[in-house]
Rosetta silent file (secondary structure, phi, psi, omega in degrees, C-alpha in Angstrom):
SEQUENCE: XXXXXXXXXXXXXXXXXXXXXXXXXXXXXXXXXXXXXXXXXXXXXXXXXXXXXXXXXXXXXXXXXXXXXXXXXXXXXXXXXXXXXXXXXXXXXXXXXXXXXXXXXXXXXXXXXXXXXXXXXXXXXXXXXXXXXXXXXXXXXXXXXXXXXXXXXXXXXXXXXXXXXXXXXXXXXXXXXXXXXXXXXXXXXXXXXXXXXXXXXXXXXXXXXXXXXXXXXXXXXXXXXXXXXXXXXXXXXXXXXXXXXXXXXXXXXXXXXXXXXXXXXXXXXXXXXXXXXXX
SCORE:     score description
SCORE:     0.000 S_00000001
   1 L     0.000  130.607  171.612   96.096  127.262  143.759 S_00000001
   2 L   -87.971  132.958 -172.776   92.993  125.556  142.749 S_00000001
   3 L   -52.961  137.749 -178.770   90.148  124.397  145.012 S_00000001
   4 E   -84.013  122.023 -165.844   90.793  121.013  146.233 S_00000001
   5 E  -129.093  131.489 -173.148   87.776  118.657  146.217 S_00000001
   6 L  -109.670  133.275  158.602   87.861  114.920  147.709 S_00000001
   7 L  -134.281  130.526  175.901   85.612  112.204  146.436 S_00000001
   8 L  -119.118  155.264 -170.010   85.969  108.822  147.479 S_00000001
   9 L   -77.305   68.614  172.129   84.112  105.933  144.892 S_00000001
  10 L   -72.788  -29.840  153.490   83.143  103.821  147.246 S_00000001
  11 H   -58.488  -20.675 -172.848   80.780  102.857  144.880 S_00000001
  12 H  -106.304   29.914  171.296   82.534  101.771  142.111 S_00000001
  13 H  -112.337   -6.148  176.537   84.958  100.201  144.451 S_00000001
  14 H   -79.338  -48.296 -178.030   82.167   98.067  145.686 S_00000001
  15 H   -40.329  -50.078 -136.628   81.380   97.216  141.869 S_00000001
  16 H   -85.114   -3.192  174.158   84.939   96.311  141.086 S_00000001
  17 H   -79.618  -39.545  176.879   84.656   93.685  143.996 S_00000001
  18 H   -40.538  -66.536 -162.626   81.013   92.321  142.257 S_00000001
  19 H   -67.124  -40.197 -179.085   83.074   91.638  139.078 S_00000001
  20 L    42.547  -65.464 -179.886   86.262   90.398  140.375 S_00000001
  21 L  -109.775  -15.324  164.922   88.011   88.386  137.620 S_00000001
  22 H   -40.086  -36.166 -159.264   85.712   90.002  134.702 S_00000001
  23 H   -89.361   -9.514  171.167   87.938   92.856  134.682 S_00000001
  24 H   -79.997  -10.984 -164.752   91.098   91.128  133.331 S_00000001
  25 L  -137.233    9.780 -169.059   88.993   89.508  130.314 S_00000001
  26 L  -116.607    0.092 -178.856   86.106   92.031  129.778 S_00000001
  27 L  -149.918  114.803  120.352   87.936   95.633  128.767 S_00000001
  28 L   -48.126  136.909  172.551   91.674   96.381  126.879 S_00000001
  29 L   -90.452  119.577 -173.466   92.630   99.475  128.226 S_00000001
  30 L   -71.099 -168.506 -160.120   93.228  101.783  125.031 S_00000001
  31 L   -97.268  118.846  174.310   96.493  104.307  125.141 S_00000001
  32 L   -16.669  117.957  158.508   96.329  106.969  127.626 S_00000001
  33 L    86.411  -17.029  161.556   93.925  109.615  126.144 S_00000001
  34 L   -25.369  -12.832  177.462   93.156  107.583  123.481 S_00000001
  35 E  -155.709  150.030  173.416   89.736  109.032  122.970 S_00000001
  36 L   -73.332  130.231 -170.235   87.841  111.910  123.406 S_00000001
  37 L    96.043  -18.251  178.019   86.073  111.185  126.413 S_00000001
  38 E  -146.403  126.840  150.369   88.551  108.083  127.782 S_00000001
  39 E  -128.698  159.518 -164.047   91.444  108.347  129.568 S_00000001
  40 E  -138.942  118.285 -151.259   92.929  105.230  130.679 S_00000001
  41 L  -168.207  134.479  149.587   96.112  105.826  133.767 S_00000001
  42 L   -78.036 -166.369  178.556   96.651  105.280  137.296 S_00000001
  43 L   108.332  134.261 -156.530   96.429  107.911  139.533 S_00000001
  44 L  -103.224   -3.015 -163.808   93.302  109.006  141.786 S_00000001
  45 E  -112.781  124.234  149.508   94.089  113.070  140.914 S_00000001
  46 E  -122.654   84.594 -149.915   92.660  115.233  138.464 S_00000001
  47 E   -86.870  124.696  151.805   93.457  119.033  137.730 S_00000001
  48 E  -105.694  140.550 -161.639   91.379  120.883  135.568 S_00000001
  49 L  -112.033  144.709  170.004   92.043  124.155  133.849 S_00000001
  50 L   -98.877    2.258  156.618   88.863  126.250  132.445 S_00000001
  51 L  -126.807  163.921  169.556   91.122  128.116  129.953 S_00000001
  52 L   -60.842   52.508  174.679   92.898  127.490  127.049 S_00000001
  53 L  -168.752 -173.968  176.634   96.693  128.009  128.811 S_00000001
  54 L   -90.437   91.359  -73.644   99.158  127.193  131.132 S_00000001
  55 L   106.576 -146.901 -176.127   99.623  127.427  134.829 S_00000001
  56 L   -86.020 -168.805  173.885   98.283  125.770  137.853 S_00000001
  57 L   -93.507  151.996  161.777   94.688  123.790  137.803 S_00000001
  58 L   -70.307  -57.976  172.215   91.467  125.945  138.699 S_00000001
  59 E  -135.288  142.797  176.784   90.369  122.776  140.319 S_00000001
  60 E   -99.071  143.053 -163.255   91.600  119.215  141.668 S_00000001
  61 E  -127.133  131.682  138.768   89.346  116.775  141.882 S_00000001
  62 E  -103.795  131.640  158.318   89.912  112.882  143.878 S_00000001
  63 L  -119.160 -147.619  161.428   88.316  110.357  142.446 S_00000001
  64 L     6.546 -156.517  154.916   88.154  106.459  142.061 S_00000001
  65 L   -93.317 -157.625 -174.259   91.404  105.143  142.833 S_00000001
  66 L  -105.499    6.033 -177.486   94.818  104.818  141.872 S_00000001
  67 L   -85.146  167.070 -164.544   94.320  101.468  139.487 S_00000001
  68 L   -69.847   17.019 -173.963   94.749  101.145  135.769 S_00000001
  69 L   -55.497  137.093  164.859   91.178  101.737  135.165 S_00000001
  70 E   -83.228  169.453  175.753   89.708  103.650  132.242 S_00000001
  71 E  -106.694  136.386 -163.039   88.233  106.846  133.356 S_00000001
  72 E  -148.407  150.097 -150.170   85.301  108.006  131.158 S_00000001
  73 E  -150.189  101.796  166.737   84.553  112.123  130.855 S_00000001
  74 E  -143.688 -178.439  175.628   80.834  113.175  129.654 S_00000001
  75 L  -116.953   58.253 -176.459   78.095  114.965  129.535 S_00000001
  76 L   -27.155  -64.367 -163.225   75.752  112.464  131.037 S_00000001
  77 L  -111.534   24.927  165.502   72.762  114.513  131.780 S_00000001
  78 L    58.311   37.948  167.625   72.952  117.318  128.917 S_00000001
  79 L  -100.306   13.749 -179.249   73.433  119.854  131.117 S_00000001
  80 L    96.757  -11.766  158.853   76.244  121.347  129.476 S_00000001
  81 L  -114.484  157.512 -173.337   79.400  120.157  131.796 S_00000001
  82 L   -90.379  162.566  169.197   81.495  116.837  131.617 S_00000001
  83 E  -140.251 -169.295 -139.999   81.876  114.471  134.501 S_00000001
  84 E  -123.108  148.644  145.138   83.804  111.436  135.634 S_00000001
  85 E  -149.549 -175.831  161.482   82.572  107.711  135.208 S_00000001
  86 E  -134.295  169.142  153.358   84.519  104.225  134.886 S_00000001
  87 E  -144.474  163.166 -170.565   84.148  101.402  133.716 S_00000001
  88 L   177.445  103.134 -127.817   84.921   98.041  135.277 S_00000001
  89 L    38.864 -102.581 -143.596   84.521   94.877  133.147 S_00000001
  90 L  -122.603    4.349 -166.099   81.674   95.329  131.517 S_00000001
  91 E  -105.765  129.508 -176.469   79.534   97.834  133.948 S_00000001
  92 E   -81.496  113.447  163.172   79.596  101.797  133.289 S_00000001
  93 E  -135.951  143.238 -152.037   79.218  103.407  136.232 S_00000001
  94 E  -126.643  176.459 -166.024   78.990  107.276  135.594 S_00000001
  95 L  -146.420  154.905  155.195   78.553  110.591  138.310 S_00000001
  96 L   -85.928  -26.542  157.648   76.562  113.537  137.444 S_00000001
  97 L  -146.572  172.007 -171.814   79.099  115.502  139.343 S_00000001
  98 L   -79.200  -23.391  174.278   82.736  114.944  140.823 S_00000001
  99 L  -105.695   20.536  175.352   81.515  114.755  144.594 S_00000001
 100 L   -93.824  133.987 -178.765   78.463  112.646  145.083 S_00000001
 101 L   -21.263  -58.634 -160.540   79.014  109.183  146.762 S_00000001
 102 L  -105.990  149.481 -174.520   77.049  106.925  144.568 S_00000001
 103 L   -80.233  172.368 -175.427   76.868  107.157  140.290 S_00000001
 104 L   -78.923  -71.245  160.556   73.947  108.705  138.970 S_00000001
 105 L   -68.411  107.642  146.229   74.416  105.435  135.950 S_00000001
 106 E  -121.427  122.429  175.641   75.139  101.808  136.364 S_00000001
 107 E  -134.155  145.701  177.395   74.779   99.896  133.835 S_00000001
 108 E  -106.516  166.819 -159.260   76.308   97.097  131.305 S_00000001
 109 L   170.622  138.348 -175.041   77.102   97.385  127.510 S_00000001
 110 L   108.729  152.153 -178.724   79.102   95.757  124.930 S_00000001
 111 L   -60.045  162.415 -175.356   79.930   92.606  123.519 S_00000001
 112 L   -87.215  -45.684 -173.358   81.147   89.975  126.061 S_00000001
 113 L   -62.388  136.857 -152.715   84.600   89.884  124.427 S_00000001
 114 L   -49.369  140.848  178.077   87.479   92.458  125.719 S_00000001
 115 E  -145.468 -165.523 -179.091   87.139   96.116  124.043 S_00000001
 116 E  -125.913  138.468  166.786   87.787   99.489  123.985 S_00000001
 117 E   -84.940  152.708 -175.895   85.028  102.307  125.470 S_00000001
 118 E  -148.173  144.287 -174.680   84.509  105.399  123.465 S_00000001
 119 E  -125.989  133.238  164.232   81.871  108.547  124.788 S_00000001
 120 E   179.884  170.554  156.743   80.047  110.909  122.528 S_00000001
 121 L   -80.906  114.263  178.640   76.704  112.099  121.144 S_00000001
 122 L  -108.828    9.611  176.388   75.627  110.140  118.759 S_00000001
 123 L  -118.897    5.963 -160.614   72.249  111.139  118.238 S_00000001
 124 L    53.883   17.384  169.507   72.519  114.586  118.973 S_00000001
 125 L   -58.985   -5.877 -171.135   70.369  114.666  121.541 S_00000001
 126 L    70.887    7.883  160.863   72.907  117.123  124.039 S_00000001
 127 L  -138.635  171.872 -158.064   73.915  114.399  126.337 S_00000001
 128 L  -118.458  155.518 -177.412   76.724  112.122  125.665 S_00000001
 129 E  -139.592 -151.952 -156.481   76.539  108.012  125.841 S_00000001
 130 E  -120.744  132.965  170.841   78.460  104.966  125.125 S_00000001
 131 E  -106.060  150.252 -179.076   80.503  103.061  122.611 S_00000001
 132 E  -127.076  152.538  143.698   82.289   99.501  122.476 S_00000001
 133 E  -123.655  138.857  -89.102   85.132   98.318  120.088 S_00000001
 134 E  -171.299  127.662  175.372   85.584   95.160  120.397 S_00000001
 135 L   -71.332  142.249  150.805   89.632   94.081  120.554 S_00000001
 136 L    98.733  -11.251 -171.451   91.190   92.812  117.312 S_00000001
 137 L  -131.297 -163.702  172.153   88.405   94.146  115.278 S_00000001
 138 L  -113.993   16.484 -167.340   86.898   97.183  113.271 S_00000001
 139 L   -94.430  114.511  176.134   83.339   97.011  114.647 S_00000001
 140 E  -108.023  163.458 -157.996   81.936   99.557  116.724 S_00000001
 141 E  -122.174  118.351  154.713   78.746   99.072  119.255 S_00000001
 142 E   -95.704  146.945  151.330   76.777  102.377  120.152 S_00000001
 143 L  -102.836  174.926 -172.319   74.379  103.194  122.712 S_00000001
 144 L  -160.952    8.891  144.502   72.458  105.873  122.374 S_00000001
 145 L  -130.334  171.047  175.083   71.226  105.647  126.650 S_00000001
 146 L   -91.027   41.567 -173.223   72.409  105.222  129.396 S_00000001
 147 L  -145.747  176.846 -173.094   71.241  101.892  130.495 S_00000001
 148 L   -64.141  164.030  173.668   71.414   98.053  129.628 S_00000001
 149 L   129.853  167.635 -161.597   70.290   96.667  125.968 S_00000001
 150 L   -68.321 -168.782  166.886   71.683   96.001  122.734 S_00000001
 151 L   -96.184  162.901 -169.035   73.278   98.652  120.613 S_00000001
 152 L  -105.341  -20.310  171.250   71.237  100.847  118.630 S_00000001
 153 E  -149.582  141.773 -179.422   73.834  101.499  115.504 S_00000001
 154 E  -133.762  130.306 -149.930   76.553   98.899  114.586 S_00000001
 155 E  -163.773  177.015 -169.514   78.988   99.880  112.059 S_00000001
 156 L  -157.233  147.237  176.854   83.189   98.733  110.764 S_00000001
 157 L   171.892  113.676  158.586   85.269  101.944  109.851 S_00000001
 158 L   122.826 -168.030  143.495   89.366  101.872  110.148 S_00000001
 159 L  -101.065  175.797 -164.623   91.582   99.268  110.524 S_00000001
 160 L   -57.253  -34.509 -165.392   91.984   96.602  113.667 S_00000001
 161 L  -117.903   42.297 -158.896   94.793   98.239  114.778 S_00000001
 162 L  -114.640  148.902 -155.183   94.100  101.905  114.158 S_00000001
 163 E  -123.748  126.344 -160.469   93.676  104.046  117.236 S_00000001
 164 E   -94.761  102.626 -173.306   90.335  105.271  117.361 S_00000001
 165 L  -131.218  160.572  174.414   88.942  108.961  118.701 S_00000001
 166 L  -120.630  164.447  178.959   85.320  110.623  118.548 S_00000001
 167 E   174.142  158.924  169.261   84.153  114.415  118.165 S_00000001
 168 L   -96.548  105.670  168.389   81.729  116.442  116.229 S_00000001
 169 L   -64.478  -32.299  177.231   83.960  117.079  113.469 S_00000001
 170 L  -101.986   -5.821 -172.610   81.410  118.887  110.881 S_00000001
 171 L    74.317  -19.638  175.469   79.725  120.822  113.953 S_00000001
 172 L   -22.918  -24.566 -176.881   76.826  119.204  113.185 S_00000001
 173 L   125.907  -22.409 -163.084   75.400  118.437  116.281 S_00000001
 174 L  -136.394  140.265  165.288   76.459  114.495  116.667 S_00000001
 175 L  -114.538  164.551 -174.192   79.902  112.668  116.837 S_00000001
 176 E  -129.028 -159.121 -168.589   81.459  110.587  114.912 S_00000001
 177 E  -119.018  158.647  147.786   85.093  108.660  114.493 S_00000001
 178 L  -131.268  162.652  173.619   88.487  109.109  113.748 S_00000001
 179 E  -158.693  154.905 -161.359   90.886  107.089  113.164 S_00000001
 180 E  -142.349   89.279  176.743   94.789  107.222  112.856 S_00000001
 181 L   -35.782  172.418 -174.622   96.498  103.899  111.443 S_00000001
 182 L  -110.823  124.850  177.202   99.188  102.694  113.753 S_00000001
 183 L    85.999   24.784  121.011  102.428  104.047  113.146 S_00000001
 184 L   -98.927 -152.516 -145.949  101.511  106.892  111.307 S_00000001
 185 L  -140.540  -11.490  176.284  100.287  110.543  111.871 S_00000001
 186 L  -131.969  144.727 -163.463   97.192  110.943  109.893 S_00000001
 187 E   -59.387  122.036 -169.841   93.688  111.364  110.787 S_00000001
 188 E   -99.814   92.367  161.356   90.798  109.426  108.694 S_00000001
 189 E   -60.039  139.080 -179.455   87.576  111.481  109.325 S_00000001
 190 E  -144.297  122.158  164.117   84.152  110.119  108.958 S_00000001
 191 L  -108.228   39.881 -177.100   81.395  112.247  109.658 S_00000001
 192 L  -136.722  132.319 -166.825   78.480  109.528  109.389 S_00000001
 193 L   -79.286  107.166 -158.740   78.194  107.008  112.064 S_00000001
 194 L   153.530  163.670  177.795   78.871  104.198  109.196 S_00000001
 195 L   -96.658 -173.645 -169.238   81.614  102.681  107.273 S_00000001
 196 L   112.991 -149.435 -165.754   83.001  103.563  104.114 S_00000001
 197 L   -59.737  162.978  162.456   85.538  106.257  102.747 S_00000001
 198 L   -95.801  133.586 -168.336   86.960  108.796  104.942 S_00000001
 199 L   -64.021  -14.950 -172.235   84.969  112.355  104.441 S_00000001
 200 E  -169.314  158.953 -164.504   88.426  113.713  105.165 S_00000001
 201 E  -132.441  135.438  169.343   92.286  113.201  105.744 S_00000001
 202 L  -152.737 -167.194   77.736   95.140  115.325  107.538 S_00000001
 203 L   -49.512  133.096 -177.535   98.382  115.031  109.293 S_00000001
 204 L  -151.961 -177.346 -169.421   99.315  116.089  112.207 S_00000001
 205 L     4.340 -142.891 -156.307  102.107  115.768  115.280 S_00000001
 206 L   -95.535   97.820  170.381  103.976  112.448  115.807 S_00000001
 207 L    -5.902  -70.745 -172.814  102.939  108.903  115.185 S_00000001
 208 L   -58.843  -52.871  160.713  103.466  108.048  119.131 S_00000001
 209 L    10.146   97.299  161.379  101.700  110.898  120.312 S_00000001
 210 E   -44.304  102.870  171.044   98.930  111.089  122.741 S_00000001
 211 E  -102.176  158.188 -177.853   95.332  112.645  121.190 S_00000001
 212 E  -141.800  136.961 -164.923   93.307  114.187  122.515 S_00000001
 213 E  -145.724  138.833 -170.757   89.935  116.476  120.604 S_00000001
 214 E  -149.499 -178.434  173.217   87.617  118.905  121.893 S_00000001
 215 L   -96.596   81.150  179.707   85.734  122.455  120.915 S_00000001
 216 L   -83.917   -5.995 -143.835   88.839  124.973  121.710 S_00000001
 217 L  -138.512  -14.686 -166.049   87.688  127.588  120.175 S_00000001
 218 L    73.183   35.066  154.929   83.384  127.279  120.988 S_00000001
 219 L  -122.108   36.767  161.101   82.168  127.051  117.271 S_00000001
 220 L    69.683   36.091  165.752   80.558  123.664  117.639 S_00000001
 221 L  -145.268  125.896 -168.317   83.112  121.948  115.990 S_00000001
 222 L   -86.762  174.840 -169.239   85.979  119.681  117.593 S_00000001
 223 E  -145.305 -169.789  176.562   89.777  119.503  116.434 S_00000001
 224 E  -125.250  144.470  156.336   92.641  117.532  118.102 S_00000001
 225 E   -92.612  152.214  155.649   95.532  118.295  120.659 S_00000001
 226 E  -114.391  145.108  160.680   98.740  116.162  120.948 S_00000001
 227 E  -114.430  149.671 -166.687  100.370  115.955  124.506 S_00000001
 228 E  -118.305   91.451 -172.532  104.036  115.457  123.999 S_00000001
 229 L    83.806 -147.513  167.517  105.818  115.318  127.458 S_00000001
 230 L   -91.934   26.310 -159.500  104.530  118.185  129.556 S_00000001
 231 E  -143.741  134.822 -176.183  103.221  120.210  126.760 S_00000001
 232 E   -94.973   71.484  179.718   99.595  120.283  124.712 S_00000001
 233 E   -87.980  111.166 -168.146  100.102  121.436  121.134 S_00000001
 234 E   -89.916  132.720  157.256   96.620  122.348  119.959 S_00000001
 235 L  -103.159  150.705  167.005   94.901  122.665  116.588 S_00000001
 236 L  -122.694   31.752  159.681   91.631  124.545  115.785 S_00000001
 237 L  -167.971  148.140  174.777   90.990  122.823  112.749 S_00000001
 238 L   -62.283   94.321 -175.189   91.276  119.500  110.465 S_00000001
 239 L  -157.584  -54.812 -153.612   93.904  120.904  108.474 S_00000001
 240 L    68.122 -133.157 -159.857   97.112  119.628  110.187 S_00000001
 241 L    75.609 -108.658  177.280  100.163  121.335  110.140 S_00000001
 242 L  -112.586  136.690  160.345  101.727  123.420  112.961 S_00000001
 243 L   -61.890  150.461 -163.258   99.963  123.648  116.059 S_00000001
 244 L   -87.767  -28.898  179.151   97.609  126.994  116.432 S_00000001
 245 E  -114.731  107.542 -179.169   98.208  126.765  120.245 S_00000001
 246 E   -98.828  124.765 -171.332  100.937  125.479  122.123 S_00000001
 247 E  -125.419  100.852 -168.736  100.551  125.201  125.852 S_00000001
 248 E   -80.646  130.682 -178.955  102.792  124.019  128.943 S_00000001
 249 L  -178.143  144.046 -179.567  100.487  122.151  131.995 S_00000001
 250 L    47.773 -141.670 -105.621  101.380  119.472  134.747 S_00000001
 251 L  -140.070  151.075  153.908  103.907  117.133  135.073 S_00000001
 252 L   -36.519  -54.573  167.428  106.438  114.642  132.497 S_00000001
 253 L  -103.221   21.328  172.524  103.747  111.811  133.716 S_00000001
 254 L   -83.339  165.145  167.988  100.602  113.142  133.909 S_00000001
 255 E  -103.548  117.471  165.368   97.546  112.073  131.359 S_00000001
 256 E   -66.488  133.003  176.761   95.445  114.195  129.520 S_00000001
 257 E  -144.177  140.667 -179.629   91.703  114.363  129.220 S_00000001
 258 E   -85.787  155.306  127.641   89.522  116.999  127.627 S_00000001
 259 E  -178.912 -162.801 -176.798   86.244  118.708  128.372 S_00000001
 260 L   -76.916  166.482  166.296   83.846  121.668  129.378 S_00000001
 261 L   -89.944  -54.609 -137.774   84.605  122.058  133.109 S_00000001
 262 L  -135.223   47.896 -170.759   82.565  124.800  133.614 S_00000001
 263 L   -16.469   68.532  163.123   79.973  124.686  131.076 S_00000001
 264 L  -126.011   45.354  170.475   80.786  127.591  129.491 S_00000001
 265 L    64.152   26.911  175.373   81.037  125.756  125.794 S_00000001
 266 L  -125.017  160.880 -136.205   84.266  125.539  125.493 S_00000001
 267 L  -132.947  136.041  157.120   86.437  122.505  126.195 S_00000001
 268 E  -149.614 -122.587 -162.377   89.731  122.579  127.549 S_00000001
 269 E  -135.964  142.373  156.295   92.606  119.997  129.559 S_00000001
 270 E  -143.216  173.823 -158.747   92.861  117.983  132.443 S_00000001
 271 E  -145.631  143.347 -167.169   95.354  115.687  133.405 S_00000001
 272 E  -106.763  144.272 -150.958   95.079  112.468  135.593 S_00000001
 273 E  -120.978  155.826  163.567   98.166  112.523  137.577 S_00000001
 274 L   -92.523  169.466  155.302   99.812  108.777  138.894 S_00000001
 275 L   -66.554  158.213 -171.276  101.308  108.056  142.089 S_00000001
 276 H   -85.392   20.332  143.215  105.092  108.988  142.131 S_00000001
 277 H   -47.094  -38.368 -172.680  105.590  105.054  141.805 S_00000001
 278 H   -78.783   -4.691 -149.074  104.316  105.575  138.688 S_00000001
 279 L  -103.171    0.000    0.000  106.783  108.563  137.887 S_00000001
């Protein structure tokens, strides 16, 4: 059994009153898991495992609520573990940890027209910040803090309707995109925050697929899982093929989302669970 931890958002539940009809015209909700860093599900439950396997969660977490909200999973304040934010319309509001009342971040970012959020480093600096896509298009908006103002690199890479994930892919130090056309299975790598060619191509699991990409392994470089069902089939490199790890965790309707837990540099799964309405 894992320790059980309650947090309720009363802040961002205050926000989401502030905005009120902004949130229907100011965010598309990407595909469950859709990004490293975004998961987007109901359900107010999160179990996280600190290894690379299967079993129960080390720890449960409540957060937010139970609405259809993205969920956003960084490493706000470089200290080496991820934490919970949302977003809701256009304002980020992020936690430094899973139980304090109020976020650590609120702020707005992004284009006024409906997007997608995306989290990474993009400067390499060791803490992670914020990205927009923009629905309908190929344009992505970085931040590169955590507060209001314009984006600091603006860039096209993929196509409009290409499902979009970030990681440091080369180990380098910074992430960058992926991208996976829609209705097929392979991965366009770019390891330059810019458009052009892809530095690299691969195939891997199922068109339909959830991804999900992280550091499995600790050698400063991320890969991708698919979850399929109740099951995580992991690679620990851009090579495609057979997964190097296969793994059984939660539930037929749970969501997956990656990171360190425990900052001890290695990334693993957690899974945002629905109500059983949702099941």
């Amino acid at each position: 059994m894992g320790e059980k931890i309650n947090r309720r958002a009363a802040a961002a539940a205050a926000a989401l009153a502030a905005v009120g009809g902004l949130m229907a015209t100011s965010v598309v909700l990407a595909p469950s898991g859709a990004a490293h860093g975004v998961n987007v599900w109901h359900g107010d439950t999160y179990l996280l495992k600190n290894t690379l396997a299967g079993g129960s969660a080390d720890v449960t977490y409540t957060f937010g609520d139970t609405e259809y909200l993205p969920t956003l999973i960084g490493d706000w304040d470089g200290d080496g573990d991820e934490t919970p934010g949302e977003l809701i319309g256009r304002r980020f509001l992020l936690w430094d940890d899973w139980e304090s009342e109020d976020p650590a971040y609120s702020f707005t970012f992004g284009p006024t027209s409906s997007g997608t959020p995306y989290v990474g480093d993009w400067d390499g600096d060791g803490d992670d910040t914020i990205a927009v896509r923009p629905s309908d298009t190929t344009t992505f908006y970085l931040r590169n803090e955590l507060a209001s103002g314009p984006a600091d690199v603006t860039f096209s890479y993929g196509q409009r309707w290409a499902d979009a994930y970030t990681g440091d892919w080369d180990g380098d130090g910074d992430d960058t995109f992926a991208v996976r056309p829609y209705g097929t299975n392979a991965f366009h790598v770019r390891n330059v925050l810019a458009g052009g060619r892809a530095d690299l191509v691969f195939g891997f699991g199922r068109p339909w697929e959830t991804v999900v990409a992280g550091d499995w392994d600790g050698d400063g470089d991320d890969a991708v899982a698919l979850h399929r069902e109740s099951r995580l089939y992991v690679l620990h490199g851009l090579t495609g093929g057979t997964a190097d790890v296969t793994i059984a965790f939660g539930r037929l309707w749970d969501s997956p989302l990656t990171g360190d837990w425990d900052g001890d540099g290695y990334d693993t799964f957690g899974l945002r669970r629905a109500p059983c309405e949702y099941c």
